[in-house]
PDB file as gemmi writes it, atoms N, CA and C in Angstrom:
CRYST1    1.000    1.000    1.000  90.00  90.00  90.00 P 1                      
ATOM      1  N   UNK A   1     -39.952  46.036  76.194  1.00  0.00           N  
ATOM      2  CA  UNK A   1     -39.445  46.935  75.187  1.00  0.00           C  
ATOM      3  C   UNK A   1     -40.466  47.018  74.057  1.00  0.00           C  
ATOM      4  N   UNK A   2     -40.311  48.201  73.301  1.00  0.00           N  
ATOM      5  CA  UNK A   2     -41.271  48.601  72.441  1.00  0.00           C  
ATOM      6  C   UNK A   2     -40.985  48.965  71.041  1.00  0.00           C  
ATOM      7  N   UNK A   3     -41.351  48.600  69.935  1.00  0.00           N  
ATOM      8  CA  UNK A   3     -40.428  49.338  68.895  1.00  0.00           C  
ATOM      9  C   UNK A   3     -40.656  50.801  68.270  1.00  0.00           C  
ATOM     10  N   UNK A   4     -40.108  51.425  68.312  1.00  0.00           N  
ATOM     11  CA  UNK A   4     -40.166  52.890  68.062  1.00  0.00           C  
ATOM     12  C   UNK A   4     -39.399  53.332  66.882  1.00  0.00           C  
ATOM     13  N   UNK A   5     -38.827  54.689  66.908  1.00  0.00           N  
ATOM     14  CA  UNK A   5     -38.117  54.663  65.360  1.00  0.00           C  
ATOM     15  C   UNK A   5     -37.006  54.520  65.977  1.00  0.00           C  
ATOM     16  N   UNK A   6     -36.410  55.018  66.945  1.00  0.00           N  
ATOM     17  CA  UNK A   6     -35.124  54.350  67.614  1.00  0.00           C  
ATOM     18  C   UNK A   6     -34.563  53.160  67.428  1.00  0.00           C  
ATOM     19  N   UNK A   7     -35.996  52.242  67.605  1.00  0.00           N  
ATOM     20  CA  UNK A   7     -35.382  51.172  67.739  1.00  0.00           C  
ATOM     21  C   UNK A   7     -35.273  50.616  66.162  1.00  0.00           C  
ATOM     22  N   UNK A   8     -36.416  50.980  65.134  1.00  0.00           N  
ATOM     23  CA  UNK A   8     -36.192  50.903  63.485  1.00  0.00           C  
ATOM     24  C   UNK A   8     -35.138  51.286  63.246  1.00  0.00           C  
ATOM     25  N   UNK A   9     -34.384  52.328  63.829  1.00  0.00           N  
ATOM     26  CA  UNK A   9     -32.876  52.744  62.983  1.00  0.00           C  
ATOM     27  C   UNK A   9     -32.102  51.911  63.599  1.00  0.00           C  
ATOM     28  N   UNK A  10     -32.041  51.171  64.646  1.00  0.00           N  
ATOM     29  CA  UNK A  10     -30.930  50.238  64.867  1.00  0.00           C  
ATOM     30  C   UNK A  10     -31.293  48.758  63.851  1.00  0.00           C  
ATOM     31  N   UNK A  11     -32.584  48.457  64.003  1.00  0.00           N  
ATOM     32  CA  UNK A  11     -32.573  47.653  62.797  1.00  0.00           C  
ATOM     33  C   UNK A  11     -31.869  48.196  61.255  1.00  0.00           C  
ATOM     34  N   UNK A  12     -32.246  49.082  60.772  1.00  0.00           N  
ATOM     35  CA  UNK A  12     -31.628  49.573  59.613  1.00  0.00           C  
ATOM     36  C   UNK A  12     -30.269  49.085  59.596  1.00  0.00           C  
ATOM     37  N   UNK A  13     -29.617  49.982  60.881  1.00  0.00           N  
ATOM     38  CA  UNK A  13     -28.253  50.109  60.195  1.00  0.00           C  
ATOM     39  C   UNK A  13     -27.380  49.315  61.266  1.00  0.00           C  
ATOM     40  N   UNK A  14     -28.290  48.693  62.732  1.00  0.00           N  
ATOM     41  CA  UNK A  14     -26.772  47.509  63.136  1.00  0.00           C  
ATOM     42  C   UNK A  14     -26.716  46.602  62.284  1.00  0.00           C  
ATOM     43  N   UNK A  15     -28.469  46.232  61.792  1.00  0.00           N  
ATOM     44  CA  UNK A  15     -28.768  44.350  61.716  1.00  0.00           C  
ATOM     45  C   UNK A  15     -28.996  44.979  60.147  1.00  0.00           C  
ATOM     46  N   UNK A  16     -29.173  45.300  59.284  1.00  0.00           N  
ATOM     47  CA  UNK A  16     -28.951  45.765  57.892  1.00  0.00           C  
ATOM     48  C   UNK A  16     -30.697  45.434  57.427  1.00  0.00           C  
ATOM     49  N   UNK A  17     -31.213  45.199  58.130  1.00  0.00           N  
ATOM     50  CA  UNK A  17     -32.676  44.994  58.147  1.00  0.00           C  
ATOM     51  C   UNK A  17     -33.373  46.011  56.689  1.00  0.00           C  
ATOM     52  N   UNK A  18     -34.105  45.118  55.769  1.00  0.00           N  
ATOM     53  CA  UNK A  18     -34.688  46.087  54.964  1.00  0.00           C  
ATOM     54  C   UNK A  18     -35.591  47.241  55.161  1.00  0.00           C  
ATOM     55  N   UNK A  19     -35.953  47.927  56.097  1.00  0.00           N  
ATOM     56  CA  UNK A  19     -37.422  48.620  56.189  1.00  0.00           C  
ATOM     57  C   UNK A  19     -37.791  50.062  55.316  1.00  0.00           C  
ATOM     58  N   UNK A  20     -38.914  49.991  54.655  1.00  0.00           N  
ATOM     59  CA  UNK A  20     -39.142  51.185  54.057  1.00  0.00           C  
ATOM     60  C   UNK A  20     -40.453  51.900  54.748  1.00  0.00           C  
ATOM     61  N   UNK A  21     -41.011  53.233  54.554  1.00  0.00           N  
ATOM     62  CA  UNK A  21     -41.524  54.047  55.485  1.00  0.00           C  
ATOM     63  C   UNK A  21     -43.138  52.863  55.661  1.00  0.00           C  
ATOM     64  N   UNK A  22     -43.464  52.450  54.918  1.00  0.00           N  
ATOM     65  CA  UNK A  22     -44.710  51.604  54.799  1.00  0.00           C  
ATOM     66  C   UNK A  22     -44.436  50.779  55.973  1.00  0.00           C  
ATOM     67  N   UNK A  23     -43.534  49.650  55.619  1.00  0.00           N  
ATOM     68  CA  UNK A  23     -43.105  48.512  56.730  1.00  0.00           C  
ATOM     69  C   UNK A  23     -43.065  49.412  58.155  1.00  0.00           C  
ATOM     70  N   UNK A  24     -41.884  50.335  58.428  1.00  0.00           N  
ATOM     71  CA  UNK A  24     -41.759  50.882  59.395  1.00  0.00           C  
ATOM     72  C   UNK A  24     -43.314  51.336  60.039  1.00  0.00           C  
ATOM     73  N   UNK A  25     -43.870  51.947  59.303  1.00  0.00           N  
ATOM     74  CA  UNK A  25     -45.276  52.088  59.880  1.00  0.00           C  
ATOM     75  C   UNK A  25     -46.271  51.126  60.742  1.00  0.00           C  
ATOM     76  N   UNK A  26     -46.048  50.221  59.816  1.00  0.00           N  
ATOM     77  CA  UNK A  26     -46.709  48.730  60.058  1.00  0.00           C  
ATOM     78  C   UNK A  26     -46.146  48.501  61.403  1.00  0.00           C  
ATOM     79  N   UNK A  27     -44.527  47.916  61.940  1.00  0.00           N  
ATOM     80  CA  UNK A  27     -44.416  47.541  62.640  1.00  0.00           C  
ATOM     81  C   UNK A  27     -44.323  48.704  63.915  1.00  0.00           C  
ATOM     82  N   UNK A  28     -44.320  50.247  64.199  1.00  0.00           N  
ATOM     83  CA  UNK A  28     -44.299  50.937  65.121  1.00  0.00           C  
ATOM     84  C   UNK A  28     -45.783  50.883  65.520  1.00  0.00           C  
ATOM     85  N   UNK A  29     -47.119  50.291  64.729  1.00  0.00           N  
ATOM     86  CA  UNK A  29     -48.814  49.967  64.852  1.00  0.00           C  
ATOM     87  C   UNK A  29     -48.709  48.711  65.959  1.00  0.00           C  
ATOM     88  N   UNK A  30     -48.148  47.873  65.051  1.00  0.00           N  
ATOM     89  CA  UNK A  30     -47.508  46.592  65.921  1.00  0.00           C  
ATOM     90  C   UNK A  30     -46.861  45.712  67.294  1.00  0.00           C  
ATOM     91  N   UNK A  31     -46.094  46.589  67.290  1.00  0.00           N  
ATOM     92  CA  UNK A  31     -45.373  46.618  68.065  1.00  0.00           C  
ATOM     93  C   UNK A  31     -45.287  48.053  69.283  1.00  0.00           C  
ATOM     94  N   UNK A  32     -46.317  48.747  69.231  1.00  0.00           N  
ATOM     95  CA  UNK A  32     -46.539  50.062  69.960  1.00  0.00           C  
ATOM     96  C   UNK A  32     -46.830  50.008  71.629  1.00  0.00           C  
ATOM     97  N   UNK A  33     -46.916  48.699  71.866  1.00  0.00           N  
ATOM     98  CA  UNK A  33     -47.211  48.541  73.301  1.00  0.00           C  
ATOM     99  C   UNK A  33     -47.036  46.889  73.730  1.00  0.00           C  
ATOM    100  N   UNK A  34     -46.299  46.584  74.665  1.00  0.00           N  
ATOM    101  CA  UNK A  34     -45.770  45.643  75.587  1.00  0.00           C  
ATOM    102  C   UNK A  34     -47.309  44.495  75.274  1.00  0.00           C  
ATOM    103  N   UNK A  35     -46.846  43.321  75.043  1.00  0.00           N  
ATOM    104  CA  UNK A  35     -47.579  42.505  74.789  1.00  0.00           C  
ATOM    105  C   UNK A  35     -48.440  41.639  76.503  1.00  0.00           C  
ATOM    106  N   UNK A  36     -49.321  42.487  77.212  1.00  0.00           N  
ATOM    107  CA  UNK A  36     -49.639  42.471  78.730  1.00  0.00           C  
ATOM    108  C   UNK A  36     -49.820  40.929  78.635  1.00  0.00           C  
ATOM    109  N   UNK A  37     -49.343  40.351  80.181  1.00  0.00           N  
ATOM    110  CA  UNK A  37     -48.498  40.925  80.910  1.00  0.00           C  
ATOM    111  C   UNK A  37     -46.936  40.521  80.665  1.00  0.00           C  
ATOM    112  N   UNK A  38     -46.759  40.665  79.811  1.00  0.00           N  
ATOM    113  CA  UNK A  38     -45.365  39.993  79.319  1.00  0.00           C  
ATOM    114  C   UNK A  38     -44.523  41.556  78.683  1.00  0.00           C  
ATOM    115  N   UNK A  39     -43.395  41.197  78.840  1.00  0.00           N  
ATOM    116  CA  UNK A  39     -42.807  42.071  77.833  1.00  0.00           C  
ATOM    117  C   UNK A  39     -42.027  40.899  76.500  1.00  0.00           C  
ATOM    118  N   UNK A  40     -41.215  42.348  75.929  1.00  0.00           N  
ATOM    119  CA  UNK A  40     -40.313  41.798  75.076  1.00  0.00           C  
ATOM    120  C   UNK A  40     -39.040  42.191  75.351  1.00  0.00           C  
ATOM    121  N   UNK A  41     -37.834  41.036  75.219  1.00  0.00           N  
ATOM    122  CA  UNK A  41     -36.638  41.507  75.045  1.00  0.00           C  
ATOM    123  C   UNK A  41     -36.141  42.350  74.097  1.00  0.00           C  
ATOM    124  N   UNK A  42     -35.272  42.688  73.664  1.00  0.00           N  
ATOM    125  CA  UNK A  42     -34.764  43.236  72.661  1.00  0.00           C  
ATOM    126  C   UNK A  42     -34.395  42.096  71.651  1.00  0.00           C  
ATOM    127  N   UNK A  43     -34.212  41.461  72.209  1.00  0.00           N  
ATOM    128  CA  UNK A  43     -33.897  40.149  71.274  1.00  0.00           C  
ATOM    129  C   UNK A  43     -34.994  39.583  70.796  1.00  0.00           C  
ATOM    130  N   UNK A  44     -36.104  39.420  71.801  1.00  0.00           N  
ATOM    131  CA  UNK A  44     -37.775  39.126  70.866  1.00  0.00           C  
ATOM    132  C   UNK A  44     -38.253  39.643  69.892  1.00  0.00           C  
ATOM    133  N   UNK A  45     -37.863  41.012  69.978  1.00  0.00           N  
ATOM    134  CA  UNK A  45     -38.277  41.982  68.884  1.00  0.00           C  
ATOM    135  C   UNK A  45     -37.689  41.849  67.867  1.00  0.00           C  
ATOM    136  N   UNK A  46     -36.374  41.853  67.642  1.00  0.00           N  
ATOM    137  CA  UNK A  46     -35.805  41.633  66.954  1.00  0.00           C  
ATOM    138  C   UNK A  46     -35.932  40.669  65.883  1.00  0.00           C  
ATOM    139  N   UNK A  47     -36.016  39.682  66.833  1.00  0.00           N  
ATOM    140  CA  UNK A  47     -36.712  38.531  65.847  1.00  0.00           C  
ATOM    141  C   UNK A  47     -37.604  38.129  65.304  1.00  0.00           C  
ATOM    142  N   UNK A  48     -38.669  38.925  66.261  1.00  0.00           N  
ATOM    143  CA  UNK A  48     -39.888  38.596  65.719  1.00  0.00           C  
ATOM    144  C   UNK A  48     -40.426  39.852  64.053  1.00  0.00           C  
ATOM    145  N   UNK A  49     -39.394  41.641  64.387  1.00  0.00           N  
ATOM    146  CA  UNK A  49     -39.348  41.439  63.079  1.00  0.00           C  
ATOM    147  C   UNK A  49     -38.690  41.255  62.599  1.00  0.00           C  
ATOM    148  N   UNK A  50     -37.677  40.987  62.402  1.00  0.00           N  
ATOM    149  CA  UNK A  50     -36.672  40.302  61.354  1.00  0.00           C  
ATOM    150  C   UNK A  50     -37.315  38.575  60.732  1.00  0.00           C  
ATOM    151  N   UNK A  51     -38.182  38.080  61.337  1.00  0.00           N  
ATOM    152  CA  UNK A  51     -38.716  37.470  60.544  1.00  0.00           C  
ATOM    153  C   UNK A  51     -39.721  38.091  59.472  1.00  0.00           C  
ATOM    154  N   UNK A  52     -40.586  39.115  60.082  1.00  0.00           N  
ATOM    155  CA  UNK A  52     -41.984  39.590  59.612  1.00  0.00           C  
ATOM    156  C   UNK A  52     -41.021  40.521  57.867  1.00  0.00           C  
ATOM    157  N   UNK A  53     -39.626  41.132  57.981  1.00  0.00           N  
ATOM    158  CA  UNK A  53     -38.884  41.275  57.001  1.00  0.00           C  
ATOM    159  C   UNK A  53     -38.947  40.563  56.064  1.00  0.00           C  
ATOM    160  N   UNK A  54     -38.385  39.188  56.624  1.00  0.00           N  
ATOM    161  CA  UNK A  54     -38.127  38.475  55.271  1.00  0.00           C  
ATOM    162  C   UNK A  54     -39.759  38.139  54.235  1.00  0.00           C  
ATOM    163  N   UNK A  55     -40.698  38.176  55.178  1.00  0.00           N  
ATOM    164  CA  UNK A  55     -42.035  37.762  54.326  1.00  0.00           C  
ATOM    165  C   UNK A  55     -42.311  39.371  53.879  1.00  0.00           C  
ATOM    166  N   UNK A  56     -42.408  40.394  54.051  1.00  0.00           N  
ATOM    167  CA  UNK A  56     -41.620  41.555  53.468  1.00  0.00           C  
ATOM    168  C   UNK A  56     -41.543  41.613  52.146  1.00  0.00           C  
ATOM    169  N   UNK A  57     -40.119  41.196  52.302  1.00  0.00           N  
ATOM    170  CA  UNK A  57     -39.246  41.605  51.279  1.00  0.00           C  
ATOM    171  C   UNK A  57     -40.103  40.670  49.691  1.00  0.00           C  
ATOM    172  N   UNK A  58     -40.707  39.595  50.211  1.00  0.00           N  
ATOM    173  CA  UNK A  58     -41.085  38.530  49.780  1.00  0.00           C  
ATOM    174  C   UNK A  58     -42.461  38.536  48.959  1.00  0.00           C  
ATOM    175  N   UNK A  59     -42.877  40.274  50.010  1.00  0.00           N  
ATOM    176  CA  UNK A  59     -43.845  40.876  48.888  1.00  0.00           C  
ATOM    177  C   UNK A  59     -45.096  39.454  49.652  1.00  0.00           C  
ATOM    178  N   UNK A  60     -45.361  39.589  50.520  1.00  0.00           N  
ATOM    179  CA  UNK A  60     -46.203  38.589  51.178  1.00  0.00           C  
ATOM    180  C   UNK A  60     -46.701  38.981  52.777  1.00  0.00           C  
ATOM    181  N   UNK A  61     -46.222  40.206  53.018  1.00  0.00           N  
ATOM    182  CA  UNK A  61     -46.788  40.565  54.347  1.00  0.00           C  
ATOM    183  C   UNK A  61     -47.745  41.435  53.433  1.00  0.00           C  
ATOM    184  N   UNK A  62     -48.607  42.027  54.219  1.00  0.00           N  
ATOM    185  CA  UNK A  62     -49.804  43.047  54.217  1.00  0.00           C  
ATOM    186  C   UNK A  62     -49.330  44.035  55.116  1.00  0.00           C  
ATOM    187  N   UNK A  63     -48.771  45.294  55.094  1.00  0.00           N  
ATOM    188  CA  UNK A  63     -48.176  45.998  55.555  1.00  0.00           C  
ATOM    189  C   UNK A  63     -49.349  46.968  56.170  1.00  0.00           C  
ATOM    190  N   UNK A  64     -50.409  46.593  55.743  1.00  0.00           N  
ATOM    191  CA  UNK A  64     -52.069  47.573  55.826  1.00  0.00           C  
ATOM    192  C   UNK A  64     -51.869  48.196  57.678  1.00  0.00           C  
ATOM    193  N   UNK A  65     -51.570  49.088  57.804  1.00  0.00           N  
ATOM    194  CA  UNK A  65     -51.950  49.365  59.706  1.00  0.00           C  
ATOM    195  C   UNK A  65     -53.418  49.711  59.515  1.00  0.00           C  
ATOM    196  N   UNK A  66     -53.541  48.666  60.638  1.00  0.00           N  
ATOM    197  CA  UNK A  66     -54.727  49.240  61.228  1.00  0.00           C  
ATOM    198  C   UNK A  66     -55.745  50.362  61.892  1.00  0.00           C  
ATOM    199  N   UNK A  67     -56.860  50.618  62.096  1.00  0.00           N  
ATOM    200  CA  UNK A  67     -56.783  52.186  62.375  1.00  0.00           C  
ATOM    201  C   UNK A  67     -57.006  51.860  64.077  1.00  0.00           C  
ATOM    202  N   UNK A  68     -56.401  52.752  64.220  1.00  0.00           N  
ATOM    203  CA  UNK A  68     -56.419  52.643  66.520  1.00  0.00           C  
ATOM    204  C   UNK A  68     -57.428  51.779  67.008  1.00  0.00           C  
ATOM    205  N   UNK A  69     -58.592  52.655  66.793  1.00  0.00           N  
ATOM    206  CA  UNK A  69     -59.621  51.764  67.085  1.00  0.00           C  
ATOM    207  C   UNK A  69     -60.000  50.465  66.612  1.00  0.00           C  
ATOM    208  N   UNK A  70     -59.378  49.943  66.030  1.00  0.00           N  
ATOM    209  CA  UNK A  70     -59.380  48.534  65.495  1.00  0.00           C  
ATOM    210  C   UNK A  70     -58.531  47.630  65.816  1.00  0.00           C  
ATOM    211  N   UNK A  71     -56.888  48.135  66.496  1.00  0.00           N  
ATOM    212  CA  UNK A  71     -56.230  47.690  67.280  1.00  0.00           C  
ATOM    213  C   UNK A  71     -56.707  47.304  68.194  1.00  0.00           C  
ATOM    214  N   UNK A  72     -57.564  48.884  69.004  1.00  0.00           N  
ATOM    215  CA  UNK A  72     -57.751  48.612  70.452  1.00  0.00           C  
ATOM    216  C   UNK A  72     -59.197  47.482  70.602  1.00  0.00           C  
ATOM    217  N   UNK A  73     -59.802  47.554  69.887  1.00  0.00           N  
ATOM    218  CA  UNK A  73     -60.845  46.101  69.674  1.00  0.00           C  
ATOM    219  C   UNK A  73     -60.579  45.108  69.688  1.00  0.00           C  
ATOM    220  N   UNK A  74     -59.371  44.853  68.865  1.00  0.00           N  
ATOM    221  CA  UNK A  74     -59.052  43.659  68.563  1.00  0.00           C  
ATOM    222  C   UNK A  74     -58.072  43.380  70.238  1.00  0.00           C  
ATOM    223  N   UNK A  75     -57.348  44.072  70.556  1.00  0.00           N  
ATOM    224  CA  UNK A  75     -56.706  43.936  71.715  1.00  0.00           C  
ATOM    225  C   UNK A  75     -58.029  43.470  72.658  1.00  0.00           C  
ATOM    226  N   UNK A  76     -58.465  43.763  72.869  1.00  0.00           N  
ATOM    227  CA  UNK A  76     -59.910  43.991  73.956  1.00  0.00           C  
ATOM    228  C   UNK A  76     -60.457  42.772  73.900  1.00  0.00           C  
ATOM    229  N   UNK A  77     -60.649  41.996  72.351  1.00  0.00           N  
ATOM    230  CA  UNK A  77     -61.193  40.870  72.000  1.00  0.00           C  
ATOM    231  C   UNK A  77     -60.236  39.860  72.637  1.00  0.00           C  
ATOM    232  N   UNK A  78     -58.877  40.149  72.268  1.00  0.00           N  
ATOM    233  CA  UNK A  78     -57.875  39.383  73.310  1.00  0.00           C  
ATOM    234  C   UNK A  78     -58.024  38.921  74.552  1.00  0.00           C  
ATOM    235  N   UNK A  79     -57.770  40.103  75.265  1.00  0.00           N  
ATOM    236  CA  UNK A  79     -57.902  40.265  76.963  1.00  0.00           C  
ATOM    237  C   UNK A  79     -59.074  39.632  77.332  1.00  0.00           C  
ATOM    238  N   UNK A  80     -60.699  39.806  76.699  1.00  0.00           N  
ATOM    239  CA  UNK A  80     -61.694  38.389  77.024  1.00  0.00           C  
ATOM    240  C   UNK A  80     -61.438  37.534  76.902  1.00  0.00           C  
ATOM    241  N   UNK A  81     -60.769  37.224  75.935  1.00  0.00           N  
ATOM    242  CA  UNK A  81     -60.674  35.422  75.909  1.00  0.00           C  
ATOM    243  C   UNK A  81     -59.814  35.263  77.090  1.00  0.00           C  
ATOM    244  N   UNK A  82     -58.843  35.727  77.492  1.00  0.00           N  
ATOM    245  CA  UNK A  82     -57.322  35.652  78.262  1.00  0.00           C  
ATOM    246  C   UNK A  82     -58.508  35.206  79.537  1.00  0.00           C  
ATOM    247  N   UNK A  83     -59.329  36.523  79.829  1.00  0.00           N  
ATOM    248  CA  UNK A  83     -59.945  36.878  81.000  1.00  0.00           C  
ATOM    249  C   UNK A  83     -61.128  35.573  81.147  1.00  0.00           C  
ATOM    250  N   UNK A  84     -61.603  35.136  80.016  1.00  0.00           N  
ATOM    251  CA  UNK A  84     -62.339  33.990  80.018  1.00  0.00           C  
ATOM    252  C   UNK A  84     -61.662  32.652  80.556  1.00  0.00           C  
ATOM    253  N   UNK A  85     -60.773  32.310  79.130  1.00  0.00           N  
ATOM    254  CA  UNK A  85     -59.917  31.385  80.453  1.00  0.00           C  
ATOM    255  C   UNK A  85     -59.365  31.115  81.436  1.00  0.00           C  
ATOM    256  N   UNK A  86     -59.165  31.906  81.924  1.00  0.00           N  
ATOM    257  CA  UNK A  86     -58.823  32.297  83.755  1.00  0.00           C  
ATOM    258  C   UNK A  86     -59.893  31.690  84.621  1.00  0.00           C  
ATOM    259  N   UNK A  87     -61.140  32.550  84.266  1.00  0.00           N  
ATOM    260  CA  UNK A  87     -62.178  32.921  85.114  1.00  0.00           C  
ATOM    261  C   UNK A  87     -62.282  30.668  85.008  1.00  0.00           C  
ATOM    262  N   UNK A  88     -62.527  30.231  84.105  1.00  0.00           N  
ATOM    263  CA  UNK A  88     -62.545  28.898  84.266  1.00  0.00           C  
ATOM    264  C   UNK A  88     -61.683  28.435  84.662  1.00  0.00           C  
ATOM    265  N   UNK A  89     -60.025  28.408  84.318  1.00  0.00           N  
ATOM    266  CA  UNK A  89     -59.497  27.960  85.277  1.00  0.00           C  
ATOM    267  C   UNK A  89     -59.302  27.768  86.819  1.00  0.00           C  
ATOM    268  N   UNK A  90     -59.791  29.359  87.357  1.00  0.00           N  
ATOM    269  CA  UNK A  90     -60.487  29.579  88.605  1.00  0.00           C  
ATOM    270  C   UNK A  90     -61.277  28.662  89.276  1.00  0.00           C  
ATOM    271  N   UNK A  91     -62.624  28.710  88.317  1.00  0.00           N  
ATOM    272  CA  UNK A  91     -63.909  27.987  88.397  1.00  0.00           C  
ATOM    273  C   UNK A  91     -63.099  26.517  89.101  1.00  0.00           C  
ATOM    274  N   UNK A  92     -62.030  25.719  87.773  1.00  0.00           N  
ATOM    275  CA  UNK A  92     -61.911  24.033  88.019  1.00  0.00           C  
ATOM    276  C   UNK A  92     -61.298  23.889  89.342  1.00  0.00           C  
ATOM    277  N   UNK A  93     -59.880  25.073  89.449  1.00  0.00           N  
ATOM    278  CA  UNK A  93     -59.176  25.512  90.818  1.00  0.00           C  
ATOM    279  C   UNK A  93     -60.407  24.924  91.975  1.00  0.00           C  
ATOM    280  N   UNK A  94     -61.367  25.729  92.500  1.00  0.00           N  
ATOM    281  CA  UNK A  94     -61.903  25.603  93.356  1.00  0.00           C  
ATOM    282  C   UNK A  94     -62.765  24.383  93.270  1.00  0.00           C  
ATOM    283  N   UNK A  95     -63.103  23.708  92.096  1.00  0.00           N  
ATOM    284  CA  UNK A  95     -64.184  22.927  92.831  1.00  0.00           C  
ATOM    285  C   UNK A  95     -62.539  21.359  92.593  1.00  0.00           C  
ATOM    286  N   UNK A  96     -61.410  21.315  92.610  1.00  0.00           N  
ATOM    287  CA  UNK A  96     -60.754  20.367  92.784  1.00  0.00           C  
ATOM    288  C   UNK A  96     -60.550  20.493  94.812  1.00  0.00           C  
ATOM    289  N   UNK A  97     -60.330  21.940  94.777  1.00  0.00           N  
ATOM    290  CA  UNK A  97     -60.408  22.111  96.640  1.00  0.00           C  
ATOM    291  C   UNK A  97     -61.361  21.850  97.004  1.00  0.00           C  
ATOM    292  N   UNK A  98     -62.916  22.488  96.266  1.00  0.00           N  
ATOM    293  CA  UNK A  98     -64.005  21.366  97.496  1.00  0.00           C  
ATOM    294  C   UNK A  98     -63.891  20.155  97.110  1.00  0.00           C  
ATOM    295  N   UNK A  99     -63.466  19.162  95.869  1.00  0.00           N  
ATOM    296  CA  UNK A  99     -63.351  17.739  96.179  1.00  0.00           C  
ATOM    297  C   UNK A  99     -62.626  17.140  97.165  1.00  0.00           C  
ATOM    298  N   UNK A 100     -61.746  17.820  97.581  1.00  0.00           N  
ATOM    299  CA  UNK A 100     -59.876  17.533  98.812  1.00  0.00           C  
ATOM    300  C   UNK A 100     -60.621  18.057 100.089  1.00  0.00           C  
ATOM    301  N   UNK A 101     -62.047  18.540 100.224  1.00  0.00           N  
ATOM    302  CA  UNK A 101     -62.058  18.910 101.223  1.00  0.00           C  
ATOM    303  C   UNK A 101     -61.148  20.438 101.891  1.00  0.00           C  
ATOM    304  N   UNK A 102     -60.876  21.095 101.173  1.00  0.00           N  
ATOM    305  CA  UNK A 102     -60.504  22.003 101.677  1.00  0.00           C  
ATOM    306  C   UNK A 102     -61.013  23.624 100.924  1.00  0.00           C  
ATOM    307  N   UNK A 103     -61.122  24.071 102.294  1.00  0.00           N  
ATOM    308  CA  UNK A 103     -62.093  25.452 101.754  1.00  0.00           C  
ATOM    309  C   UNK A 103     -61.391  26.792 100.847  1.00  0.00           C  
ATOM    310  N   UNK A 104     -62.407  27.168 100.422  1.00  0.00           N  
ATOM    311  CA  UNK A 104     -61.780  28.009  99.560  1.00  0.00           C  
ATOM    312  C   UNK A 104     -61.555  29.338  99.646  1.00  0.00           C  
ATOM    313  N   UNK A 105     -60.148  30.099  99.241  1.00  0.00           N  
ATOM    314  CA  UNK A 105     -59.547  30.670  99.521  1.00  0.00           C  
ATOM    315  C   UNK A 105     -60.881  32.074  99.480  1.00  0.00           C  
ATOM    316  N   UNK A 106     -61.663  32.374  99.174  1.00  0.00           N  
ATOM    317  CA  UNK A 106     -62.544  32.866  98.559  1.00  0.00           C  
ATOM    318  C   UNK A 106     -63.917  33.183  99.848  1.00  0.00           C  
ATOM    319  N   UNK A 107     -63.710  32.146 100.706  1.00  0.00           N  
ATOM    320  CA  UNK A 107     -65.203  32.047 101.566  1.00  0.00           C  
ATOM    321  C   UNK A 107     -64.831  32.977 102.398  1.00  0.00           C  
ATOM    322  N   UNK A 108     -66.288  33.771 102.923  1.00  0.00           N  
ATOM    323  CA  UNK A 108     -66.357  34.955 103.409  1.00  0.00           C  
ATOM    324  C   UNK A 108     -67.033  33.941 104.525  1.00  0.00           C  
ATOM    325  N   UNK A 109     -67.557  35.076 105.312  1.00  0.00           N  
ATOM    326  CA  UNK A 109     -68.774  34.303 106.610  1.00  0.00           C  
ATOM    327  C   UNK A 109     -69.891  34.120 106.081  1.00  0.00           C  
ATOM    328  N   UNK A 110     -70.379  32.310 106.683  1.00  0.00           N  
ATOM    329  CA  UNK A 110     -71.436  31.956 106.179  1.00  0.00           C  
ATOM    330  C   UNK A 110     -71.006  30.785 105.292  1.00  0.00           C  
ATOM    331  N   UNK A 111     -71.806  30.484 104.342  1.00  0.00           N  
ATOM    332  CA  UNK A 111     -71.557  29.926 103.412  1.00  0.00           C  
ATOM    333  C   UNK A 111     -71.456  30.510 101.857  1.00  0.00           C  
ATOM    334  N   UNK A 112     -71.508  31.814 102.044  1.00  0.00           N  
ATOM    335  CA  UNK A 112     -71.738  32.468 100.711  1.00  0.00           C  
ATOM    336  C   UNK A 112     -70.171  32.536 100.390  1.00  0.00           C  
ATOM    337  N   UNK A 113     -69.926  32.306  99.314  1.00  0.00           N  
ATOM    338  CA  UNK A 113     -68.314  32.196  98.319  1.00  0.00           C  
ATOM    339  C   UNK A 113     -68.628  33.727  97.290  1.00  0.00           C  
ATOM    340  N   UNK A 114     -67.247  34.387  97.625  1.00  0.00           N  
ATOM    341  CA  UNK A 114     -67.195  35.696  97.416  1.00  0.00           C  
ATOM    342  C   UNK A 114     -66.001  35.129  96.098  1.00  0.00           C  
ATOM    343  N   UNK A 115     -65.872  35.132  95.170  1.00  0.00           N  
ATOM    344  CA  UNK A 115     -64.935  35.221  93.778  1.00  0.00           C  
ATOM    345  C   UNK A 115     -64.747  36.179  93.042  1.00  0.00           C  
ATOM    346  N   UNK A 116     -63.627  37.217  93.538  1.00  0.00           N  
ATOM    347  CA  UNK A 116     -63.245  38.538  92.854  1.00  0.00           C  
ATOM    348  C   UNK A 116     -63.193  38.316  91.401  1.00  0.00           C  
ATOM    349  N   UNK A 117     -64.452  37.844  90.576  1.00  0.00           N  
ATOM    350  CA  UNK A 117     -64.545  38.089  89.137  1.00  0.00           C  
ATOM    351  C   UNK A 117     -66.208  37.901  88.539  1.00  0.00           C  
TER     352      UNK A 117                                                      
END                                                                             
């Protein structure tokens, strides 16, 4: 799930949630796309802003949106690291199977090791 203004007006007026057009902005920047590969419940969202509210209201969030392209960078900067630690976890994966003696899921003919990354 995603937050949209749909879902801002049910904050408004089920959960009495403070939001003004600034905040609302902030969190539809925010919250504009499924956190890959995970989603969110409705209940994650919820909470997660209904906390980001109270620091809000508190005059302590930075409501600043970002501009797209600075999202999508910063997202991007994400997904390497994600994609980095994998690729090593991979890496330790296989060399614990050649310690056990057993080959890896990976070997083509020959001895050459083919690793889709």
């Amino acid at each position: 799930m995603i937050a949209d203004k749909n879902f801002v007006g049910i904050l408004r007026n089920k959960y009495h949630l403070e939001i003004d057009e600034r905040f609302e902005a902030y969190i539809l920047a925010e919250y504009e796309e499924e956190p890959f590969p995970n989603e969110w419940s409705e209940q994650d969202l919820y909470e997660q802003i209904r906390k980001l509210a109270m620091t809000h209201k508190k005059g302590k969030l930075d409501t600043t949106v970002k501009p797209p392209i600075q999202r999508l960078r910063e997202r991007y900067e994400e997904l390497q690291g994600e994609y980095m630690d994998l690729a090593f976890d991979v890496q330790a994966l296989l060399h614990i199977l050649e310690e056990n003696g057993i080959d890896s899921p990976f070997k083509v003919s020959g001895d050459k090791e083919e690793v889709p990354f």
